[in-house]
One Martini backbone bead per residue (centre of mass of N, CA, C, O) as a GRO file, in nm:
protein
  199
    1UNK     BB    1   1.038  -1.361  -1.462
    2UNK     BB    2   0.858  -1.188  -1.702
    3UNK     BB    3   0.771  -0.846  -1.661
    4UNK     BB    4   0.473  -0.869  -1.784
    5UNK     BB    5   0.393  -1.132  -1.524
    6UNK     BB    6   0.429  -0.953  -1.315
    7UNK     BB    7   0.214  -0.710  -1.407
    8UNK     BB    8  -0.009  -0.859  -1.441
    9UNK     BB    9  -0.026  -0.944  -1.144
   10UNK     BB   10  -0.066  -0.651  -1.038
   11UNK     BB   11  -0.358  -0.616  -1.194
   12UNK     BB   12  -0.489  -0.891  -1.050
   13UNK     BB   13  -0.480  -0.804  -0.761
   14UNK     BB   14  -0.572  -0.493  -0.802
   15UNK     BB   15  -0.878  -0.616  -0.865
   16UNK     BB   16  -0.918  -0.799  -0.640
   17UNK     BB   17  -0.934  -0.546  -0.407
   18UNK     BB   18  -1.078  -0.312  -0.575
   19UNK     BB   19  -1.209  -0.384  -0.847
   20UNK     BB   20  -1.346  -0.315  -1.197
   21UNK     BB   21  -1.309  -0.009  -1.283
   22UNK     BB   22  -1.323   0.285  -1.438
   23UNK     BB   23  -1.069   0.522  -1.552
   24UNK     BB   24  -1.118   0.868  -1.575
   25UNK     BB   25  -0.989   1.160  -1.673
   26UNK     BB   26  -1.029   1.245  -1.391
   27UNK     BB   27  -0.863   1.020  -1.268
   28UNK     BB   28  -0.599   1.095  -1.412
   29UNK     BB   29  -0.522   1.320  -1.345
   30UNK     BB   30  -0.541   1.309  -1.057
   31UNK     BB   31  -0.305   1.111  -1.020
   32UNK     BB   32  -0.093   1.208  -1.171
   33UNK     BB   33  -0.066   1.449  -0.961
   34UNK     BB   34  -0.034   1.245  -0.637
   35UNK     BB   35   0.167   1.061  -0.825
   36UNK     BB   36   0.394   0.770  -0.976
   37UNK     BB   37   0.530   0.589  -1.204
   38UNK     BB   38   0.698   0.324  -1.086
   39UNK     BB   39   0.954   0.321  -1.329
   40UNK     BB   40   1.037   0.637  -1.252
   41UNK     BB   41   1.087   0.587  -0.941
   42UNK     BB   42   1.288   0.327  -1.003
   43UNK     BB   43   1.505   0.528  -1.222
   44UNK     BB   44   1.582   0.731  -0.972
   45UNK     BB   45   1.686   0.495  -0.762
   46UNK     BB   46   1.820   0.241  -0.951
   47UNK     BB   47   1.587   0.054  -0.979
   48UNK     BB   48   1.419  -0.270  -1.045
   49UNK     BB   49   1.100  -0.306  -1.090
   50UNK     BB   50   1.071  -0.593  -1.076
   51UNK     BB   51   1.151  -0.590  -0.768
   52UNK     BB   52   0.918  -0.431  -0.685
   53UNK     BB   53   0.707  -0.612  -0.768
   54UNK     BB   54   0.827  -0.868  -0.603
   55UNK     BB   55   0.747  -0.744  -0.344
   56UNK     BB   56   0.440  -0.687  -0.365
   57UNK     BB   57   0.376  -0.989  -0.421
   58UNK     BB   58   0.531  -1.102  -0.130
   59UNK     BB   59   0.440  -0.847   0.091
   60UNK     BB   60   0.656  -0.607   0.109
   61UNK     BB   61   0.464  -0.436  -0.051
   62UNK     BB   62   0.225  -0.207  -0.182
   63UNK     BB   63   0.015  -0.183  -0.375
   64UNK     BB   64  -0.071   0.056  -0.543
   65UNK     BB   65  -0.279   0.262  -0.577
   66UNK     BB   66  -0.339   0.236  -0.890
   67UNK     BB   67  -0.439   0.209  -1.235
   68UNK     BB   68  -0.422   0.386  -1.520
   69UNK     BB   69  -0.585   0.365  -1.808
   70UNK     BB   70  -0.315   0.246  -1.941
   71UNK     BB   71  -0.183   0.074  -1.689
   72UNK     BB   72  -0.024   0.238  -1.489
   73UNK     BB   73   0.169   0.240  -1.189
   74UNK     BB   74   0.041   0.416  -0.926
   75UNK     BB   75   0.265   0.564  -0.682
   76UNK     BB   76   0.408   0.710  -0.399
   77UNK     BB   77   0.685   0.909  -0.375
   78UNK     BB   78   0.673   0.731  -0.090
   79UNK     BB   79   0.748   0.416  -0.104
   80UNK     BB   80   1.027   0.388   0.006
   81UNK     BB   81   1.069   0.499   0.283
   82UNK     BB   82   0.953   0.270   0.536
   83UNK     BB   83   1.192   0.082   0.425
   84UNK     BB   84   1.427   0.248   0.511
   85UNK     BB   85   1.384   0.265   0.783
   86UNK     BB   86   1.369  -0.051   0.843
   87UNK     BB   87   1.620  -0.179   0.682
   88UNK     BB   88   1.403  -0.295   0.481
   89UNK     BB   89   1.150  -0.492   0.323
   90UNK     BB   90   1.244  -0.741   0.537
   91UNK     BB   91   1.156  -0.514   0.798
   92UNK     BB   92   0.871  -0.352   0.733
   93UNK     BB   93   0.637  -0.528   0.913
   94UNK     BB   94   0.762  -0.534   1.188
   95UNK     BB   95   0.822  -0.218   1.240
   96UNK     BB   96   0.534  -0.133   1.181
   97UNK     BB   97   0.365  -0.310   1.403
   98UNK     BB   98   0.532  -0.201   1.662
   99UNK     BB   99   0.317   0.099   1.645
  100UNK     BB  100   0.159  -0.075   1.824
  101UNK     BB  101   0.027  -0.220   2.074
  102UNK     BB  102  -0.175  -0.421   1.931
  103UNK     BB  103  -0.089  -0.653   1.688
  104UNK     BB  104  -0.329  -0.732   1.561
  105UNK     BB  105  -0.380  -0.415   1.465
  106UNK     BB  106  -0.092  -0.413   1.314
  107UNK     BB  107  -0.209  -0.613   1.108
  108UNK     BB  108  -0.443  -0.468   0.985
  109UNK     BB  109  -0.278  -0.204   0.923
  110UNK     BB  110  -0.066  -0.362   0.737
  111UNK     BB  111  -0.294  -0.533   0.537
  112UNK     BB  112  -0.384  -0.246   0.451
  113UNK     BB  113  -0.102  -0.095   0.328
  114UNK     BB  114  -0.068  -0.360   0.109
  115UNK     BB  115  -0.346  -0.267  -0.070
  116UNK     BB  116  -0.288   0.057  -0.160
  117UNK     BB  117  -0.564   0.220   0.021
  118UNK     BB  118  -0.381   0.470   0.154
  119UNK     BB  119  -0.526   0.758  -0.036
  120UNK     BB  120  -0.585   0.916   0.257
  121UNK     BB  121  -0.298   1.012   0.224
  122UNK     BB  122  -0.020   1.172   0.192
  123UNK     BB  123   0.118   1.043   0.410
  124UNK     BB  124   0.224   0.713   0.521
  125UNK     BB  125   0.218   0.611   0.844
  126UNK     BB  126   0.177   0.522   1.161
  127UNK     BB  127   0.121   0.801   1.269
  128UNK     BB  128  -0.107   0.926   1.028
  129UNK     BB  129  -0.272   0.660   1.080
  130UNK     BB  130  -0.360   0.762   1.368
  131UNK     BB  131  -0.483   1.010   1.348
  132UNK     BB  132  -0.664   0.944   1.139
  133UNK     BB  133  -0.832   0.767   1.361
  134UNK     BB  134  -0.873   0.998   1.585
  135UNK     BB  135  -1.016   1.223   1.385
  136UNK     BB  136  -1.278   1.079   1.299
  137UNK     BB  137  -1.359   0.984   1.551
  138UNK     BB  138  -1.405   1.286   1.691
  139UNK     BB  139  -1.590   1.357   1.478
  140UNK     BB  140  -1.811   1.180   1.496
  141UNK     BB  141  -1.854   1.204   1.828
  142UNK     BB  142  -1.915   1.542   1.853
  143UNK     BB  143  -2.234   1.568   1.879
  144UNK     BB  144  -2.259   1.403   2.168
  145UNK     BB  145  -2.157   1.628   2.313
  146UNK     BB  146  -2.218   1.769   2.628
  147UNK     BB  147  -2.167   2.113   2.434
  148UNK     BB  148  -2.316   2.086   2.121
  149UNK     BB  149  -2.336   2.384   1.967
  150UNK     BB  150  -2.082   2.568   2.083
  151UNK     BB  151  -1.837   2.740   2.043
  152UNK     BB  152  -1.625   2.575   2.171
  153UNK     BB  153  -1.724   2.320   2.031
  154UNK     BB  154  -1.673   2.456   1.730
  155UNK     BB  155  -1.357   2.498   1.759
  156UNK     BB  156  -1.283   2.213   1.814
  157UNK     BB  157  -1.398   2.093   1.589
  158UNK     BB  158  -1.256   2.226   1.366
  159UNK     BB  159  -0.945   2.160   1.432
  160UNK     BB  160  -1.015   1.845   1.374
  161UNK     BB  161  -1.080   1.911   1.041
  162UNK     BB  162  -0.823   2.089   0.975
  163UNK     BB  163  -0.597   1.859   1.037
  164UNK     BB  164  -0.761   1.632   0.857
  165UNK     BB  165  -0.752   1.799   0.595
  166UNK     BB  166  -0.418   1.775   0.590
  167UNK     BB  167  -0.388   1.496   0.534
  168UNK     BB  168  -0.550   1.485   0.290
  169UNK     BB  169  -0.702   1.485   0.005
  170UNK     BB  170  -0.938   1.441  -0.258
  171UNK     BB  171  -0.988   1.232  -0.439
  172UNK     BB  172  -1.157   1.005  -0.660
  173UNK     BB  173  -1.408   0.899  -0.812
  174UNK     BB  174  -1.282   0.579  -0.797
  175UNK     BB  175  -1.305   0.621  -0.461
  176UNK     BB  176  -1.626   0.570  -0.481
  177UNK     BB  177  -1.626   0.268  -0.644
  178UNK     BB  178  -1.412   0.090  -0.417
  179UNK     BB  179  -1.528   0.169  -0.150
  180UNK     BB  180  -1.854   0.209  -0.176
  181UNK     BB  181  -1.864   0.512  -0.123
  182UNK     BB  182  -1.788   0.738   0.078
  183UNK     BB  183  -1.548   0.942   0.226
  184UNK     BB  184  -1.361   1.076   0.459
  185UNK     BB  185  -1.396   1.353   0.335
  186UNK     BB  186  -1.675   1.368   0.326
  187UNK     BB  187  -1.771   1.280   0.620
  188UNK     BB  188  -1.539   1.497   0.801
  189UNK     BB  189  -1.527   1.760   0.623
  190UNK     BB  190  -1.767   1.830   0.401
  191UNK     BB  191  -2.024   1.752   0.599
  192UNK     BB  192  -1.968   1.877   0.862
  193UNK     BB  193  -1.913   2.157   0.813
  194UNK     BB  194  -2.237   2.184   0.702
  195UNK     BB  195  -2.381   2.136   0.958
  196UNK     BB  196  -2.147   2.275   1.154
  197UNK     BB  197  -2.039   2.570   1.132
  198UNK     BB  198  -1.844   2.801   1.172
  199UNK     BB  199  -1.854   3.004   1.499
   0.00000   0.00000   0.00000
């Protein structure tokens, strides 16, 4: 298959997923800061892009986080790490998987995965998604706690937030129109921190 018609499929899988939203100036730059081009990272590591294309289109590696008003294809400069460490891109749905007790739960995390959509952490593991499904639920939930509102309830909450922000991004304009509505940094670092300042 030739390389054009590889890379055309890779812009209409995530458009399919992400829908078509246009990526503004601020978009640009901002991916250009926090990712890098398929092609420059795989010509770094000896790889050929069409391989790494033909991975992604058969669900064995995630597709872009981005696709940048050019068009090119932004991923995380650790896009192959996951796959190195399970022993290979054919080995790394299993391995991912493996990270939950509930297989079910690793299959809909390795789904999320594989959607490129994972633009929510600075490094993507099973670990880092584990702790941020963990870190947001406590925020979430925190209000609720019968201590809330006091000093230690405010020192533990802010923790909680603090370690939250080190995990995540800043997002960009653009993942709040394909995500359809605010971000988790939004809701659980930016928000709460405003309703509820450290004390």
């Amino acid at each position: 298959m030739a390389e054009n018609d590889l890379e055309q499929q890779i812009a209409e899988r995530f458009r399919e997923v992400n829908g078509d939203h246009p990526m503004t100036e601020a978009d640009d730059a901002y991916v250009s800061g926090q990712f890098v081009v398929l092609e420059e990272l795989c010509a770094a590591r000896g790889l050929d892009v069409r391989e790494a294309r033909r991975l992604m289109l058969e669900r064995l590696l995630p597709l872009p986080g981005y696709l940048r008003s050019d068009g090119r294809e932004m991923v995380p400069a650790g896009l192959f790490a996951l796959a190195d460490e399970a022993g290979g891109a054919e080995k790394l749905g299993a391995w991912f998987v493996s990270h939950w007790a509930d297989p079910a739960v690793g299959e809909e995390e390795w789904n999320a995965y594989l959607s490129g959509q994972y633009v929510c952490l600075h490094s993507v593991t099973p670990a880092t998604i584990q702790r941020k499904d963990h870190l947001t639920a406590a925020v979430t939930a925190a209000p609720d706690e019968p201590d809330a509102g006091s000093a230690r309830w405010s020192a533990r909450l802010h923790l909680l937030i603090d370690e939250l922000d080190a995990l995540m991004p800043a997002f960009s304009p653009y993942d709040r129109l394909r995500f359809g509505g605010p971000t988790s940094r939004d809701t659980c670092v930016v928000a709460t921190r405003a309703r509820f300042p450290r004390r």
